[in-house]
Phi, psi and omega in degrees: 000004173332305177284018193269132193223357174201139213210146185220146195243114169289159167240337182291151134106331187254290183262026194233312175259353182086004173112020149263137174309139142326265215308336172288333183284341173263332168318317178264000173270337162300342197270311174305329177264027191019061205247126174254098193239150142279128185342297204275358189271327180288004176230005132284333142278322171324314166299343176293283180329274199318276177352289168329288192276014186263353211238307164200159189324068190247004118317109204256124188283022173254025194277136194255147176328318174297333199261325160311328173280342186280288241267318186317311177309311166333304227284337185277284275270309208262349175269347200253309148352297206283314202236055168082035185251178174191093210254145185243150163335295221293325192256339169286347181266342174276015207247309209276318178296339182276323188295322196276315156356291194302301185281355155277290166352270200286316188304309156348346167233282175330310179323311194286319234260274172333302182264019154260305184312319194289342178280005188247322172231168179283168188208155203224161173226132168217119205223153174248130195212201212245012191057052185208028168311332186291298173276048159264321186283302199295335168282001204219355195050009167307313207292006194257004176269341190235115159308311182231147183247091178281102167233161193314308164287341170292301206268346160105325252211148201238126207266115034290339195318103195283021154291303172313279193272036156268317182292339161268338163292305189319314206281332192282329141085067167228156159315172153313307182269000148274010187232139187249123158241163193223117151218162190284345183235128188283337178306303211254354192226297168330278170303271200337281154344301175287331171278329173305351214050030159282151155286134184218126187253113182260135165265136183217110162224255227227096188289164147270356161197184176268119192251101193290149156263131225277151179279314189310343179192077191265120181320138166324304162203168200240143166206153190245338148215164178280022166288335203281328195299324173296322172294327199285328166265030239306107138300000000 
């Protein structure tokens, strides 16, 4: 990792959760709110939500991570009611409250993690999120750590696409092969990154599925959390 002179940061999944899938994270606060699912109608509303706000504006770009998570929720809550569950206001709200929990939790560590890498490079963020990235960061104490923010819904473009991190190679305005990107999906962060010629560190903890990897665009290195990161620069 010598030549690495600029980093670019997925943000869901990598620095909000250590490398646990969203979808594993909600999952299990249904199980803490004692909402009785089977896995796969719950990962049919997880893909409902997710469209649903990938499709349209129900995200606002003054939404704070909190408020985002009510409607996210809302949205699996009331498709999984239409289809035979029967989840009360109480448990949704405990549902939505255990997710945010989980991401202070964890920031407690990730925070720290971020601002020892940001005193050494500059860092870039590319994400695919609802256009309310700034205040997430500012609400998290993040923002003063990322010079530039690509997110998805701002710039029109959607991740695997590696256009989205040509715009974060373009914001570091470095070669490729000095820039490290770190995401949790090999799929949507990992390739992409590797046919651009970035270097890529997949944190793989608790995937939502088994992701194969293309020979052609094989990770840099593998990490299991972002603890492991500071060393691989030593920091």
């Amino acid at each position: 990792m010598n030549s690495i002179k600029g980093i670019i940061f997925d943000y869901g999944g990598t620095i909000d959760t250590n490398g646990i899938h969203w979808g594993e994270v909600i999952e299990e606060q249904y199980r803490r709110a004692a909402v009785s699912i089977d896995k796969a109608l719950f990962r049919q509303a997880y893909v409902h939500g997710e469209r649903t706000l990938a499709k349209t504006p129900i995200i606002k770009p003054a939404d704070t991570f909190r408020t985002l998570l009510e409607k996210k929720i809302a949205l699996q809550v009331q498709w999984l009611n239409e289809n035979g569950c029967t989840i009360s206001d109480e448990q949704e709200k405990s549902i939505a409250s255990g997710c945010y929990r989980k991401v202070t939790d964890t920031l407690q560590t990730t925070l720290g993690i971020i601002e020892r890498i940001a005193a050494r490079y500059p860092l870039v963020l590319v994400t695919n999120f609802y256009g309310n990235m700034p205040v997430v960061l500012e609400e998290f104490g993040l923002s003063s750590y990322f010079h530039t923010i690509v997110e998805s819904s701002v710039v029109g473009l959607r991740k695997p696409d590696p256009a989205l991190f040509a715009l974060g190679v373009k914001a570091l305005d470095l070669p490729t092969e000095n820039i490290l990107v770190v995401g949790d999906s090999y799929k949507k962060d990992i390739y992409p990154a590797r046919t651009l010629g970035c270097k890529a560190v997949w944190l793989k903890n608790v995937c939502w599925e088994e992701e194969p990897v293309a020979p052609e665009a094989t990770p840099t290195a593998v990490i299991s959390t972002l603890e492991e990161l500071p060393a691989m620069l030593a920091l």
